[in-house]
C-alpha positions in Angstrom: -58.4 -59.2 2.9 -56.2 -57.3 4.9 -56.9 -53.9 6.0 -54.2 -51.1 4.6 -54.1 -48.4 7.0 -53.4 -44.8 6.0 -50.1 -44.7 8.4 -49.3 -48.0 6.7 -49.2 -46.4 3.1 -47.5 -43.3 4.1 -44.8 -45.5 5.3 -44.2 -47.4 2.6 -44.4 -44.8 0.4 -42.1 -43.1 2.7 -39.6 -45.8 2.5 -39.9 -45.7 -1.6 -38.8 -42.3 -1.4 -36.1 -43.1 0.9 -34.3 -46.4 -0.7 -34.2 -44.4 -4.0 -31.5 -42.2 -2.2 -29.2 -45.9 -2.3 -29.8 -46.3 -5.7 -27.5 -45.0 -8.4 -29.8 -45.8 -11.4 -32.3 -44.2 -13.3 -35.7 -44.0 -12.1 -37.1 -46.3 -14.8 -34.9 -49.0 -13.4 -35.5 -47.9 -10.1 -39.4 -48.3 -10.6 -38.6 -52.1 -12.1 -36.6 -52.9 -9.2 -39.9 -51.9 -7.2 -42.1 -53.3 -9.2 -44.3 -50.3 -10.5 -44.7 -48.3 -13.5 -42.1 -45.5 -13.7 -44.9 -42.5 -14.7 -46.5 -43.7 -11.2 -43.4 -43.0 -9.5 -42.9 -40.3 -11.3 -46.2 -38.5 -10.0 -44.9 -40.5 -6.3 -42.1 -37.7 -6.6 -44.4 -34.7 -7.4 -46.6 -35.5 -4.3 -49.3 -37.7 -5.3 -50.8 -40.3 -3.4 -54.3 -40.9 -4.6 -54.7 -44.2 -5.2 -51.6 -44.3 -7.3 -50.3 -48.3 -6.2 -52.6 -51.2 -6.1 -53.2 -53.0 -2.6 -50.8 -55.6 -4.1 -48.3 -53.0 -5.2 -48.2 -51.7 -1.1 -47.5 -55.5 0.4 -44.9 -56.0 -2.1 -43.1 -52.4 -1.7 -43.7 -53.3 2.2 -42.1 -56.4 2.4 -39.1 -55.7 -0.2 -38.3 -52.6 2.4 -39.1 -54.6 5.6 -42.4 -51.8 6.6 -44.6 -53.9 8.9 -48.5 -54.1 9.3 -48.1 -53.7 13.0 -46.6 -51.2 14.9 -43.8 -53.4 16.3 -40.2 -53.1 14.9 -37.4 -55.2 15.9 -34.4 -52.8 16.4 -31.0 -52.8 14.8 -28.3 -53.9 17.4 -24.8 -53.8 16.6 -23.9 -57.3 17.3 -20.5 -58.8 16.8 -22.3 -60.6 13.5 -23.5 -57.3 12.5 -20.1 -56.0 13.1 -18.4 -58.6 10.9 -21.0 -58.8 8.3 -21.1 -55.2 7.6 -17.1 -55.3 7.8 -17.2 -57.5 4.7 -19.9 -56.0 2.9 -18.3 -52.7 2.8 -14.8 -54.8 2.2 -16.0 -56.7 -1.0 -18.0 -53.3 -2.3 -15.1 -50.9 -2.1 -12.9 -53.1 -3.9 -15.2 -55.1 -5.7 -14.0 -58.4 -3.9 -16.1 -61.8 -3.0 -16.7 -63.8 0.0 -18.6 -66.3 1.8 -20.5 -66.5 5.3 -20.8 -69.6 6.5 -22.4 -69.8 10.1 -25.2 -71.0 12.7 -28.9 -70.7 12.0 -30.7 -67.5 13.8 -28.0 -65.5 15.0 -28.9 -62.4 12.6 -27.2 -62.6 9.4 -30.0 -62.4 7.0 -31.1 -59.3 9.4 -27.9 -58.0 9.1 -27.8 -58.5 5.2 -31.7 -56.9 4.5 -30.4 -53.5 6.7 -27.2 -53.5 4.8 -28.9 -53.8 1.4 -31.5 -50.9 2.4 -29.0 -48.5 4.0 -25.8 -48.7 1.5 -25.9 -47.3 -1.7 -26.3 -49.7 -4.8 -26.5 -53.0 -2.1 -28.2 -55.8 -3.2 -30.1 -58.4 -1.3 -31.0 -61.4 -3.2 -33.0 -64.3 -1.0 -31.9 -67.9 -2.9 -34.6 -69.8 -1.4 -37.1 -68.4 -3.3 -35.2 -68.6 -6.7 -33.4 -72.2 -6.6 -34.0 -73.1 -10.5 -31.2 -71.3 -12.7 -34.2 -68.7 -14.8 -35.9 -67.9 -11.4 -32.5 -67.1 -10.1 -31.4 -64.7 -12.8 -34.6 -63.4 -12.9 -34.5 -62.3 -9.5 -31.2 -61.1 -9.9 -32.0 -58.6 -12.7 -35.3 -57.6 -10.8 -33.3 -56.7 -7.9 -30.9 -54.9 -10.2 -33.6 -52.8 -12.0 -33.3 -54.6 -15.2 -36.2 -55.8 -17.3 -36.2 -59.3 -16.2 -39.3 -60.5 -19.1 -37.6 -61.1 -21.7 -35.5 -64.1 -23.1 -33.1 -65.6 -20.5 -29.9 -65.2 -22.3 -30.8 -61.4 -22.9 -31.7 -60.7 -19.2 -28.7 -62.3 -18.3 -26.7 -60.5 -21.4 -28.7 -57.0 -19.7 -27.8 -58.0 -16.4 -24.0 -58.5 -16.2 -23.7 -55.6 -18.7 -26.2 -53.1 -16.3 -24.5 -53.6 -12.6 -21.2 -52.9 -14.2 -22.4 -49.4 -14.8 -23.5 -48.9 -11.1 -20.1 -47.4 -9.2 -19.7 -49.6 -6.5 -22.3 -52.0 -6.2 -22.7 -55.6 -4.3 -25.0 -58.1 -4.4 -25.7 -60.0 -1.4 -26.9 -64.2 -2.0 -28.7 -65.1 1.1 -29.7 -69.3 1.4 -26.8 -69.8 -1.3 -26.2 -73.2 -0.6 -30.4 -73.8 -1.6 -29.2 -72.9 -5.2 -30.0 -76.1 -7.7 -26.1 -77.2 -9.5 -26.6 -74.8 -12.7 -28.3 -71.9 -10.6 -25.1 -72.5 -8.5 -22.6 -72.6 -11.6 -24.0 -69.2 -12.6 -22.4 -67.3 -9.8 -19.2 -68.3 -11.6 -20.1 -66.6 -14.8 -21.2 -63.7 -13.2 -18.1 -63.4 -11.2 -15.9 -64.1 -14.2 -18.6 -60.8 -15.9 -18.0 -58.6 -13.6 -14.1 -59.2 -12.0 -13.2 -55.7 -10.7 -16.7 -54.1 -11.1 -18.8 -55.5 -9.0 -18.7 -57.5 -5.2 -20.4 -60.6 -3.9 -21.1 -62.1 -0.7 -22.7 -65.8 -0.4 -24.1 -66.2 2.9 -25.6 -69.9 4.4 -25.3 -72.3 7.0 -24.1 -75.7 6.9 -25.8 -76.2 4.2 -23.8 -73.9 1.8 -20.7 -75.4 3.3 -21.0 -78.9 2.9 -22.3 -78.3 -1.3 -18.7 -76.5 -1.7 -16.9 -79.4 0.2 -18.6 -82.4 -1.9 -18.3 -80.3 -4.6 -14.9 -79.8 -4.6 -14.3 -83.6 -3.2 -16.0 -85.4 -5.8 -14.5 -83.2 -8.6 -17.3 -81.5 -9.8 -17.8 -78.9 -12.5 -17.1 -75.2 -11.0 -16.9 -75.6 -7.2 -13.2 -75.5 -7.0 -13.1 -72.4 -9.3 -16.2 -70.9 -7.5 -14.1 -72.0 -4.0 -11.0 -69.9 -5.2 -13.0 -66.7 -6.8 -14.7 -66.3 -3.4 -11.5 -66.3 -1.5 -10.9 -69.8 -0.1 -12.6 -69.3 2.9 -15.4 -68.9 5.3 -16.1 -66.4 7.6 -17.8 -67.4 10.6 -18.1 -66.1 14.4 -19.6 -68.6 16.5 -17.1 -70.9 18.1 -16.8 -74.5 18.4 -15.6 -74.6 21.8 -18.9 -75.4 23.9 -18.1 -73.1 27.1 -17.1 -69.9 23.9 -20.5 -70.9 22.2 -22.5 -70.8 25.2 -20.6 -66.7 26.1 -21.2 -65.8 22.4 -24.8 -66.6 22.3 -25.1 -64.6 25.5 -23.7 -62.0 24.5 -25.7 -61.5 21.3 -28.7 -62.1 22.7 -28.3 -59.8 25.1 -27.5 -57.3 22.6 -30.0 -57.9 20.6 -32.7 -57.6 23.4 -31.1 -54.6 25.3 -32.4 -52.3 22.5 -35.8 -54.2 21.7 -37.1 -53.8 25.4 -38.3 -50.8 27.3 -38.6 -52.7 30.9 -35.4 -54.8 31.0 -36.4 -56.8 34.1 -37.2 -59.9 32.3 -34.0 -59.1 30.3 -31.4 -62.3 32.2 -34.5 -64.4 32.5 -35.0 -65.0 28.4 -31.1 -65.0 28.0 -31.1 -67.7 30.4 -34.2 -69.5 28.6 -32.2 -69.1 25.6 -29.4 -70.5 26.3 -31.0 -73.9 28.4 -32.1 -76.5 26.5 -33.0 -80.0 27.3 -31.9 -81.5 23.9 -28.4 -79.1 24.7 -29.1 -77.1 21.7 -28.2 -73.5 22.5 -31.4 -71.0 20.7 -30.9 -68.1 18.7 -32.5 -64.8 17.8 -35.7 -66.5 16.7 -36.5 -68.3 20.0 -35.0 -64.6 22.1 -37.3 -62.9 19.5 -40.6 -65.0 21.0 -39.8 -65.3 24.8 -39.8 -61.5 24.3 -43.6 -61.3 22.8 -44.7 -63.6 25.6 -42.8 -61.6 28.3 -44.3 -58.5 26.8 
């Protein structure tokens, strides 16, 4: 078993205290969202620490709030996918609007998702891929909510679409959308259709995502014309098609992303340029930057 430092605990417990200052429910729901009991977090509040969460309670906390066991962080950058995410984040949560992300593999979305949903008030980040079957998804969904998510599934999903229209504002972000099984998939329709004019959405994927909507819609099936049209008839997406415009956008946000992760920048062109050369001609992302950087370290 893992060793749970003292700095590690304060920080999670830290970060508790912090993410309830984006959250515009009660502390009971507040405590479900995290996963721990509410007189617990109650004595959190007060000042208590002593033994108060299990070592299981600590990983969970830490990984829902992105604390890490190490000391090494990988710093925000601003990117232009940043830039554009966070542009229609704040779009669909002001005015309770929907969209989809459709774009390449590694170049920061979820990232740029998981900061959003920690830093804006009554942001939610839901990750599909672990939820694919329709009562794991809105399961999760209430979870993330802060909405008892044991009971029967037509009352958590009754509870559910009835809660987050009492938050002011709020959005819920579906990371891996396109991973959704057909009826998980449909229920995003419903909810929509629950919660016109009181809540956003954003669906974000990869190709993936895309091409379910396109056969979808092509071979007629159930929902994914009306899901196509609720979510504005669209993708938005950043990295060109044009090899030469790929090759300066991949640059450029790797760059960025490394400018503000390294204290000795020497190496800095050498791992862009790793990056970006491939034998098989495929360009790599922020994983691959993300290694050459540990090893150049």
């Amino acid at each position: 078993m893992l060793e749970l430092t003292s700095d590690y605990k304060k920080r999670v417990i830290d970060a508790l205290l912090e993410a309830r200052n984006h959250f515009d429910g009660s502390d009971a729901s507040f405590s479900k969202k995290m996963g721990i009991n509410s007189a617990i977090y109650s004595r959190l509040l007060k000042g208590d620490r002593d033994k108060l969460l299990s070592y299981g309670q600590y990983l969970n906390i830490g990984r829902e709030l992105d604390i890490t066991l190490s000391e090494r962080k990988w710093n925000m950058a601003r990117t232009d996918v940043f830039n554009m995410i966070e542009e229609d984040i704040l779009f669909c949560k002001e005015f309770s609007k929907s969209r989809m992300c459709v774009d390449d593999c590694g170049i920061g979305k979820t990232y740029s998702a998981k900061y959003l949903s920690r830093t804006l008030k009554n942001c939610f980040y839901v990750d599909a891929s672990q939820a694919k079957t329709k009562q794991l998804f809105i399961r999760l969904l209430a979870k993330t909510v802060g909405v008892d998510c044991t009971g029967r599934y037509s009352e958590v999903k009754a509870n559910f679409k009835y809660y987050i229209k009492m938050l002011p504002q709020p959005i819920i972000i579906i990371d891996e959308a396109g991973d959704l099984e057909y009826t998980a998939f449909l229920e995003l329709k419903e909810f929509w259709n629950a919660t016109e004019g009181a809540c956003g959405w954003y669906l974000m994927g990869a190709d993936g995502l895309r091409a379910k909507i396109t056969m979808g819609i092509y071979h007629k099936k159930e929902g994914y014309k009306e899901m196509f049209s609720r979510y504005s008839e669209t993708y938005t997406t950043l990295v060109p098609i044009d090899k030469h415009e790929k090759i300066n956008f991949y640059k450029k946000l790797i760059t960025d992303v490394l400018s503000v992760n390294m204290d000795n920048k020497e190496n800095l062109n050498a791992i862009v340029k790793r990056c970006i050369t491939s034998k098989d001609d495929n360009i790599g992302g922020l994983r691959r930057a993300e290694s050459l950087l540990i090893l150049n370290q």
